[in-house]
CHARMM-style PDB file with segment names, atoms N, HN, CA, C and O in Angstrom:
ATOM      1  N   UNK     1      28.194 -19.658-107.523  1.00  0.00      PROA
ATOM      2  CA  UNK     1      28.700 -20.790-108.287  1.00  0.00      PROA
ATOM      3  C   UNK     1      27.559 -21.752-108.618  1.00  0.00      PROA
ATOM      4  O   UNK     1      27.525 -22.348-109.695  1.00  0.00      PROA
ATOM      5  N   UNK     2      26.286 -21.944-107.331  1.00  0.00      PROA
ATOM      6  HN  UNK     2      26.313 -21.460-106.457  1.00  0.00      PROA
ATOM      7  CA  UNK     2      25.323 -22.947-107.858  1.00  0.00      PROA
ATOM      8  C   UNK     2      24.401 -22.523-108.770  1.00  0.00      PROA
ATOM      9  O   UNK     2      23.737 -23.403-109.319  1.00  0.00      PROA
ATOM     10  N   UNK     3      24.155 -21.103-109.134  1.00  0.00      PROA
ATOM     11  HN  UNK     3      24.694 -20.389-108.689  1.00  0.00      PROA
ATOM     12  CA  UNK     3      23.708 -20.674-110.116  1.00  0.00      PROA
ATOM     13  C   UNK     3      24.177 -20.530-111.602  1.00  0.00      PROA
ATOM     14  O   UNK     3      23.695 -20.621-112.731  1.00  0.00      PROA
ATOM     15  N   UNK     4      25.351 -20.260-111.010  1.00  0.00      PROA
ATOM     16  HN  UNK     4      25.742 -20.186-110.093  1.00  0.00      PROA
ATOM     17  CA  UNK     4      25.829 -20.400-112.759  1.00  0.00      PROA
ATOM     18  C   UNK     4      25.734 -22.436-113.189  1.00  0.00      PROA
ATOM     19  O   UNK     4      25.166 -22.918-114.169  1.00  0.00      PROA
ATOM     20  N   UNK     5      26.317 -23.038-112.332  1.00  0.00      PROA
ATOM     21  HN  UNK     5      26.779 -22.647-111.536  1.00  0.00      PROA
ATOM     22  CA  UNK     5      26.047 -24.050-112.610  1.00  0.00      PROA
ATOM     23  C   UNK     5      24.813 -24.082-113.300  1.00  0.00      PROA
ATOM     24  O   UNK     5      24.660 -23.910-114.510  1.00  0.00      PROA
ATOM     25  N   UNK     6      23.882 -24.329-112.392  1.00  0.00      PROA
ATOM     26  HN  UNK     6      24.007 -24.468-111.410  1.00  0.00      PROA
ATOM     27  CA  UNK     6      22.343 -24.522-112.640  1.00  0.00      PROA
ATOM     28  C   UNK     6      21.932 -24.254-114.471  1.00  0.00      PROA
ATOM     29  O   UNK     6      21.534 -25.042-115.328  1.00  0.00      PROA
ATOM     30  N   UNK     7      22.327 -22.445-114.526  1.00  0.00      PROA
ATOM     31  HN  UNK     7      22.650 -21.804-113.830  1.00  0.00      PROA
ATOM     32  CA  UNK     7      21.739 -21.741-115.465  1.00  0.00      PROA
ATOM     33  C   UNK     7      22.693 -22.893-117.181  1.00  0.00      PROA
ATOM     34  O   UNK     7      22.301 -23.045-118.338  1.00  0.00      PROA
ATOM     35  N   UNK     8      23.748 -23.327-116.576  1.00  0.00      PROA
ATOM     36  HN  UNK     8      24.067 -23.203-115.636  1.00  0.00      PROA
ATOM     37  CA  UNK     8      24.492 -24.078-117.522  1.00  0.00      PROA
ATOM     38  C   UNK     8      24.815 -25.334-117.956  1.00  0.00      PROA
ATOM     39  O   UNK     8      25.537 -25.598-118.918  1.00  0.00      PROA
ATOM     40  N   UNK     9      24.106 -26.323-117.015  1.00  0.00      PROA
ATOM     41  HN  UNK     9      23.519 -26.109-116.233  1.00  0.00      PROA
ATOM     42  CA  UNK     9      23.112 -27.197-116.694  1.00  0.00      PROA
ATOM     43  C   UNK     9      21.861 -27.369-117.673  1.00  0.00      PROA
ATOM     44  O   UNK     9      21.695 -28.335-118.417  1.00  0.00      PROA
ATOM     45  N   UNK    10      20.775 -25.964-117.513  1.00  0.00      PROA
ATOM     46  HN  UNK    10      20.910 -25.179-116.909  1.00  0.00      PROA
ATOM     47  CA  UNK    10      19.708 -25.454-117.996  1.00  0.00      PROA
ATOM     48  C   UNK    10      19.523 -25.595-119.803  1.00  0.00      PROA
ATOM     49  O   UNK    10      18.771 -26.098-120.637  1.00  0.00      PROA
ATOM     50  N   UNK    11      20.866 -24.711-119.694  1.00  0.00      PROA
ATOM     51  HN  UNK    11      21.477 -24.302-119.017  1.00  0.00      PROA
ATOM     52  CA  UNK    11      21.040 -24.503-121.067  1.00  0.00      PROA
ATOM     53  C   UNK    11      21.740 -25.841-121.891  1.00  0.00      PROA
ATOM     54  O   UNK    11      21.218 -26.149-122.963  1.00  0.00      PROA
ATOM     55  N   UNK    12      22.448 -26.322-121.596  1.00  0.00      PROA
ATOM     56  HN  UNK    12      22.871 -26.072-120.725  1.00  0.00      PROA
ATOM     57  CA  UNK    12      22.571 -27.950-121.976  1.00  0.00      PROA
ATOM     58  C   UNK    12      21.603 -28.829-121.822  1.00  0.00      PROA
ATOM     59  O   UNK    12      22.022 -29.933-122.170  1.00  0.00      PROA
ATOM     60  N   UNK    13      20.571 -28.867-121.487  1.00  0.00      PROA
ATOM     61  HN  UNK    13      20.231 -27.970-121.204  1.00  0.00      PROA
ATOM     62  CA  UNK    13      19.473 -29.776-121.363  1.00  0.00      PROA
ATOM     63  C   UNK    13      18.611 -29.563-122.465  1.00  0.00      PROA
ATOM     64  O   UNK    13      18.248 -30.501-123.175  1.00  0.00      PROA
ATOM     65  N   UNK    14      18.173 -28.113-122.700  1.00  0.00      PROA
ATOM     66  HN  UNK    14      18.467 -27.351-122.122  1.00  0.00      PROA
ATOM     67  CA  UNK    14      17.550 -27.388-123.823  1.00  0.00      PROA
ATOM     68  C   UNK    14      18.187 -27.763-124.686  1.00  0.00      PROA
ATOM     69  O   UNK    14      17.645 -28.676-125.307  1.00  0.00      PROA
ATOM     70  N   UNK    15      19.849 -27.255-125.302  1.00  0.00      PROA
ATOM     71  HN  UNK    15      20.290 -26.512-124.797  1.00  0.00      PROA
ATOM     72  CA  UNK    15      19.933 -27.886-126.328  1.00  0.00      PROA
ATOM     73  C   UNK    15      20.190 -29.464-126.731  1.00  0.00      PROA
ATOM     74  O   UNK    15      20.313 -29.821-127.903  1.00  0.00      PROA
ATOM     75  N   UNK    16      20.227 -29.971-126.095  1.00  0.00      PROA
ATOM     76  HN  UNK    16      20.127 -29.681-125.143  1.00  0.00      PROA
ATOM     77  CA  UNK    16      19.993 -31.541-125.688  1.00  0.00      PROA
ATOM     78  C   UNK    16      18.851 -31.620-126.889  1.00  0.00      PROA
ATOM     79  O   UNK    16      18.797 -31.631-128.119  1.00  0.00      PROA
ATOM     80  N   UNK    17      17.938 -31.671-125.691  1.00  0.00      PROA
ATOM     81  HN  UNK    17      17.982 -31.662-124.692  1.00  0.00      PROA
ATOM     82  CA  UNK    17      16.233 -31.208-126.251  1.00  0.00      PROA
ATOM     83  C   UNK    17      16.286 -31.154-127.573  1.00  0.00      PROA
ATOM     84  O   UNK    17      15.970 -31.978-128.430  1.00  0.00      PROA
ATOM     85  N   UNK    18      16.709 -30.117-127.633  1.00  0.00      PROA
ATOM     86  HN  UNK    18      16.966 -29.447-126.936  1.00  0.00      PROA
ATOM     87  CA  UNK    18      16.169 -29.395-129.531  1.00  0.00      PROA
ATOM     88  C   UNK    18      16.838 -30.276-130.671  1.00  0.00      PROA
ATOM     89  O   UNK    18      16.330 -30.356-131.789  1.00  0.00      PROA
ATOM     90  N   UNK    19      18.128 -31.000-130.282  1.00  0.00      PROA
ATOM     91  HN  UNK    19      18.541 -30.935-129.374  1.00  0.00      PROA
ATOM     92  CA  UNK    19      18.580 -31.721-131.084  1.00  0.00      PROA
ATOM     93  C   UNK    19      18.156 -33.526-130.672  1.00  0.00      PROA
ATOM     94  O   UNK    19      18.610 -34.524-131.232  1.00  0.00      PROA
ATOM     95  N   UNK    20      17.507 -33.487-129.929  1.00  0.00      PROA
ATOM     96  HN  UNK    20      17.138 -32.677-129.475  1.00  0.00      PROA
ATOM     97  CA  UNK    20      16.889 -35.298-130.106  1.00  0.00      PROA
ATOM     98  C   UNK    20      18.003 -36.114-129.470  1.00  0.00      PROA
ATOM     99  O   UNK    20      18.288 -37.271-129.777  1.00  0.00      PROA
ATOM    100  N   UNK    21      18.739 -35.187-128.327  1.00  0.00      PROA
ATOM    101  HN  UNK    21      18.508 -34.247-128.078  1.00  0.00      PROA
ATOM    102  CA  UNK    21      19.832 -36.096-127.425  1.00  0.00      PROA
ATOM    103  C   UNK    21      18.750 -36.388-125.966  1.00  0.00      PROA
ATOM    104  O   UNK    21      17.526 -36.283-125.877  1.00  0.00      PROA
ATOM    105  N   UNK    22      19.706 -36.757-125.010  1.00  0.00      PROA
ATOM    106  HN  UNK    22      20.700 -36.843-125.082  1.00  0.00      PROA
ATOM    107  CA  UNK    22      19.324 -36.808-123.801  1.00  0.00      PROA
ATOM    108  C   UNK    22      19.998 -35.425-123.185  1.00  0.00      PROA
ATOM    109  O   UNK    22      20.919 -34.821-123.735  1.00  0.00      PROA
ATOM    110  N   UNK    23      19.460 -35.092-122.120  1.00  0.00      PROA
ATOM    111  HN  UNK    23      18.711 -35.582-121.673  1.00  0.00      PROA
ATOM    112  CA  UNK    23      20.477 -34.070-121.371  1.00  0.00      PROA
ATOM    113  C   UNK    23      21.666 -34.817-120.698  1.00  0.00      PROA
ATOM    114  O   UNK    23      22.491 -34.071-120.170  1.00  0.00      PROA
ATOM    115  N   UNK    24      21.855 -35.872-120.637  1.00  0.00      PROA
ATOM    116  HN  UNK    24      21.185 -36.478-121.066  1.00  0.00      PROA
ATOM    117  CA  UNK    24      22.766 -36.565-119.421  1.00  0.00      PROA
ATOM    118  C   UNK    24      24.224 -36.969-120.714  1.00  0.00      PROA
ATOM    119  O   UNK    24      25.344 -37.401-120.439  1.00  0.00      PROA
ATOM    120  N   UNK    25      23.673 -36.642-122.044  1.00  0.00      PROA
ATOM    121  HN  UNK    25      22.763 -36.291-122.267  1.00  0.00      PROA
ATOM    122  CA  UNK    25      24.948 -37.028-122.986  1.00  0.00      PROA
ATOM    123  C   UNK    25      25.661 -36.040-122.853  1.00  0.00      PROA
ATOM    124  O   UNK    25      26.858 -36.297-122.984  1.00  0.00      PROA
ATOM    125  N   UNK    26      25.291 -34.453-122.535  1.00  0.00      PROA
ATOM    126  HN  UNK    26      24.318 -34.244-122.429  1.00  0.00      PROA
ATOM    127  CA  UNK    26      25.917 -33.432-122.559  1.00  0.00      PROA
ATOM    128  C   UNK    26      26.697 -33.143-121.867  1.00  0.00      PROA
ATOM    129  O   UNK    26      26.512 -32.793-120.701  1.00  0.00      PROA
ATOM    130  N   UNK    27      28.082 -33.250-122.615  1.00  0.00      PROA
ATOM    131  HN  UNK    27      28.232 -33.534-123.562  1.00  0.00      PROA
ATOM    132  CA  UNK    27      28.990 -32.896-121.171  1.00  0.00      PROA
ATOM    133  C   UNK    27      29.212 -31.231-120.630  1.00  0.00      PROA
ATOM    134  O   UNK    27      29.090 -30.202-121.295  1.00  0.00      PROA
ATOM    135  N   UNK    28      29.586 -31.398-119.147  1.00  0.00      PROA
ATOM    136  HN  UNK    28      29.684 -32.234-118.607  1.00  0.00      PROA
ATOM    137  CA  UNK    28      29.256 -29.865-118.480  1.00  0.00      PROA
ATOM    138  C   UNK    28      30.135 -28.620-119.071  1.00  0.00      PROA
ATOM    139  O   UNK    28      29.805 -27.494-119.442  1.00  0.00      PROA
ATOM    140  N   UNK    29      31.329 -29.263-119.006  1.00  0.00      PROA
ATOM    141  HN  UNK    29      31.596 -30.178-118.705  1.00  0.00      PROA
ATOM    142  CA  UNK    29      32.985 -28.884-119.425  1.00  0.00      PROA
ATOM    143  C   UNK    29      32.837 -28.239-120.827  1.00  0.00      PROA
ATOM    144  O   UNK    29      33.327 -27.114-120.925  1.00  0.00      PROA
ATOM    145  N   UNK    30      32.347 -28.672-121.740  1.00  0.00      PROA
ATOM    146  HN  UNK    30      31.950 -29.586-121.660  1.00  0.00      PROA
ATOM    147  CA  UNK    30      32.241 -28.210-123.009  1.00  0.00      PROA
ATOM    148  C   UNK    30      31.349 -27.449-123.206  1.00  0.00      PROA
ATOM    149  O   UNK    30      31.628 -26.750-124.181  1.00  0.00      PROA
ATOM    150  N   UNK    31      30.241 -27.167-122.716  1.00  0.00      PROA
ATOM    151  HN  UNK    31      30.014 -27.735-121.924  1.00  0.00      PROA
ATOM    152  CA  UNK    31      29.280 -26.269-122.736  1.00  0.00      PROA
ATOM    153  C   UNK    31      29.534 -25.073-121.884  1.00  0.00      PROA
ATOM    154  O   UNK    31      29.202 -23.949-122.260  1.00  0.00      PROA
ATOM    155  N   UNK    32      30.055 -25.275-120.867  1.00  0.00      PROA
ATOM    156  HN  UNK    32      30.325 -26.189-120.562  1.00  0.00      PROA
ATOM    157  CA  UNK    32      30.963 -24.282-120.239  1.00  0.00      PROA
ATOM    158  C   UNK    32      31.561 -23.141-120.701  1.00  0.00      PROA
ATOM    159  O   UNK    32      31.310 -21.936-120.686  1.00  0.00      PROA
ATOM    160  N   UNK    33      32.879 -24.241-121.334  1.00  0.00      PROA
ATOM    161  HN  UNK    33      33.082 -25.220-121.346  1.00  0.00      PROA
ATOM    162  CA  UNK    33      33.420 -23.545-122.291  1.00  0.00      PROA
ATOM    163  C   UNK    33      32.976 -22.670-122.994  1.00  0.00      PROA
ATOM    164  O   UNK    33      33.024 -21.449-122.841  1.00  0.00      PROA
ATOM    165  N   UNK    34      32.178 -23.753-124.415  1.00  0.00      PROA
ATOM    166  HN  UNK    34      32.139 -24.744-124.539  1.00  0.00      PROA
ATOM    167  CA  UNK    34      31.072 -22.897-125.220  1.00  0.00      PROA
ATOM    168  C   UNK    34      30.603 -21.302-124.862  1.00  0.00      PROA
ATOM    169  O   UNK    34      30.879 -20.380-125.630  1.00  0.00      PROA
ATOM    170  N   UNK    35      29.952 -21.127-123.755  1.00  0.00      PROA
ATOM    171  HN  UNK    35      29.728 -21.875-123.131  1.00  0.00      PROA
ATOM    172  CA  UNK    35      29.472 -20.196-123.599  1.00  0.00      PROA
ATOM    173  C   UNK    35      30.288 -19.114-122.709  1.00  0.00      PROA
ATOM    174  O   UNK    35      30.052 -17.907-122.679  1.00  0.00      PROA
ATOM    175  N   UNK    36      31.408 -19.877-121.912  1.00  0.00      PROA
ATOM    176  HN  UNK    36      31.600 -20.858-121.937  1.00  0.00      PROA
ATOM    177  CA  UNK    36      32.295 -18.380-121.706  1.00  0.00      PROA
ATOM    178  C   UNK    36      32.789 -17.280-123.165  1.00  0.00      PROA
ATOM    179  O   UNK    36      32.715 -16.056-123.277  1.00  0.00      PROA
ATOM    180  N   UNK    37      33.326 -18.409-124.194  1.00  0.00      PROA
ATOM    181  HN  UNK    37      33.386 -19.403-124.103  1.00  0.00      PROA
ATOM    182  CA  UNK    37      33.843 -17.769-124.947  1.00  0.00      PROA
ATOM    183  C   UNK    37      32.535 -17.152-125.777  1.00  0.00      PROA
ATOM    184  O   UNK    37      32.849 -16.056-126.240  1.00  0.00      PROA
ATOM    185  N   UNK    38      31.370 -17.465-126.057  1.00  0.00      PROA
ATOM    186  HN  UNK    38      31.115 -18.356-125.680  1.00  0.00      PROA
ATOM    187  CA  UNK    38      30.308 -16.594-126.617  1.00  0.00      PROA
ATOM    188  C   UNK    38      29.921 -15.260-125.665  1.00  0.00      PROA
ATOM    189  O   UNK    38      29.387 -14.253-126.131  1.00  0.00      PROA
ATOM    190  N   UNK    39      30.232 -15.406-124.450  1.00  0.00      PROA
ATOM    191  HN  UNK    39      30.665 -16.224-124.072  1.00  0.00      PROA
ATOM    192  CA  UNK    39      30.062 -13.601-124.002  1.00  0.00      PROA
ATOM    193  C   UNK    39      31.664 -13.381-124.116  1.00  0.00      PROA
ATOM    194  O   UNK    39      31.799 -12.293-123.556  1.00  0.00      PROA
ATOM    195  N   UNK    40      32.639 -13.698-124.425  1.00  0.00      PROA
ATOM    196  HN  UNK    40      32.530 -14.582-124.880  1.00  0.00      PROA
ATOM    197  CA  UNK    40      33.561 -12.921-124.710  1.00  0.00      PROA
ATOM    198  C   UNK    40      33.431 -12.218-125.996  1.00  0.00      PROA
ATOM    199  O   UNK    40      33.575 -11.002-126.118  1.00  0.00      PROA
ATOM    200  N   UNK    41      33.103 -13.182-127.123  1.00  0.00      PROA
ATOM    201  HN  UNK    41      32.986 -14.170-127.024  1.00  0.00      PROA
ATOM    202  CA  UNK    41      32.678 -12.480-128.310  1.00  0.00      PROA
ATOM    203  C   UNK    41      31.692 -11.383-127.840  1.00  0.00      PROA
ATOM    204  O   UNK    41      32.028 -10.200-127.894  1.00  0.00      PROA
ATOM    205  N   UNK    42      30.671 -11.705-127.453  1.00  0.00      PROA
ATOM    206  HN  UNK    42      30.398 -12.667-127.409  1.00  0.00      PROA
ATOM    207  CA  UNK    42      29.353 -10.688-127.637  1.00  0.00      PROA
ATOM    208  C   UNK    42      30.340  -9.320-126.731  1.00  0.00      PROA
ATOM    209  O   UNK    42      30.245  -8.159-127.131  1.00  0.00      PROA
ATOM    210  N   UNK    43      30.992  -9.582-125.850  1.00  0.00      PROA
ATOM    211  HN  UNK    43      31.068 -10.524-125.525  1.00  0.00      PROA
ATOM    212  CA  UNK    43      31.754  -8.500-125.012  1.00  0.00      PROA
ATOM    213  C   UNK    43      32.460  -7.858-126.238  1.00  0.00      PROA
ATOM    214  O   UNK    43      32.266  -6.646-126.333  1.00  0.00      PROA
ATOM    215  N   UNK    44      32.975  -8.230-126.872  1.00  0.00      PROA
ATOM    216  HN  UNK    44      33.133  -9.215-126.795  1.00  0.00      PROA
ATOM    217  CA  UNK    44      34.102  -7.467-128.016  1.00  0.00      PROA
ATOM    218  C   UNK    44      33.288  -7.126-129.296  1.00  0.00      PROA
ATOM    219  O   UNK    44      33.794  -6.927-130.400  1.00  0.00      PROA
ATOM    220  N   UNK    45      32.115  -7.090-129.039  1.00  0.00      PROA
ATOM    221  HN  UNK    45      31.704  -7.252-128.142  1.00  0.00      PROA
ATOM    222  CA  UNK    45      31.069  -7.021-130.899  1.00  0.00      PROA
ATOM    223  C   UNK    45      30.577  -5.149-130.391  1.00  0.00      PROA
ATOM    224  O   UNK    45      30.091  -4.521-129.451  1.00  0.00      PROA
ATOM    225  N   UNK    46      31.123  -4.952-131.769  1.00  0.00      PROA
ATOM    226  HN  UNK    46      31.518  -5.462-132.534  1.00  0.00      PROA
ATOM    227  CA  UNK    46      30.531  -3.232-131.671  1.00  0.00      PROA
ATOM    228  C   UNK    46      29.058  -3.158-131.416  1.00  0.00      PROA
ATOM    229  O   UNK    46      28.308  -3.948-131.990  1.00  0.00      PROA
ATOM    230  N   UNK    47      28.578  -2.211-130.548  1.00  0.00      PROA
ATOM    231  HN  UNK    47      29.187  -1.569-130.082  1.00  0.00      PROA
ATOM    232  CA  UNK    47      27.165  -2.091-129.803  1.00  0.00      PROA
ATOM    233  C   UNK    47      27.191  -1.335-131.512  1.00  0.00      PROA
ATOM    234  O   UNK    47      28.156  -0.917-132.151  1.00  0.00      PROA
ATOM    235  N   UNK    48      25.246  -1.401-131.993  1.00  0.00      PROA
ATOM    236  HN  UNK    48      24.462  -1.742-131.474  1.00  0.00      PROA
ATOM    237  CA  UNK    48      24.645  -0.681-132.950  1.00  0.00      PROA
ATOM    238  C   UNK    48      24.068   0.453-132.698  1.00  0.00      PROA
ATOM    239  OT1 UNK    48      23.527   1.085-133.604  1.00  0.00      PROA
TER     240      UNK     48
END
């Protein structure tokens, strides 16, 4: 659990970063989200 945290944490700070926020505006909950449902997609996308 403290890893996934961490790694999602990580990744909200970065995009923080890239867009000219702070990391501390980013909320955890929504990015969370965000990215469960992007490996659900990538889980359901035909391999090439």
């Amino acid at each position: 659990m403290l890893l996934a945290y961490n790694i999602i944490r990580r990744e909200a700070s970065q995009a923080a970063v890239a867009f000219g926020r702070s990391p501390s505006d980013i909320r955890f909950k929504p990015v969370a989200h965000y990215i469960a449902v992007q490996l659900i997609v990538m889980a359901a996308a035909n391999p090439i």
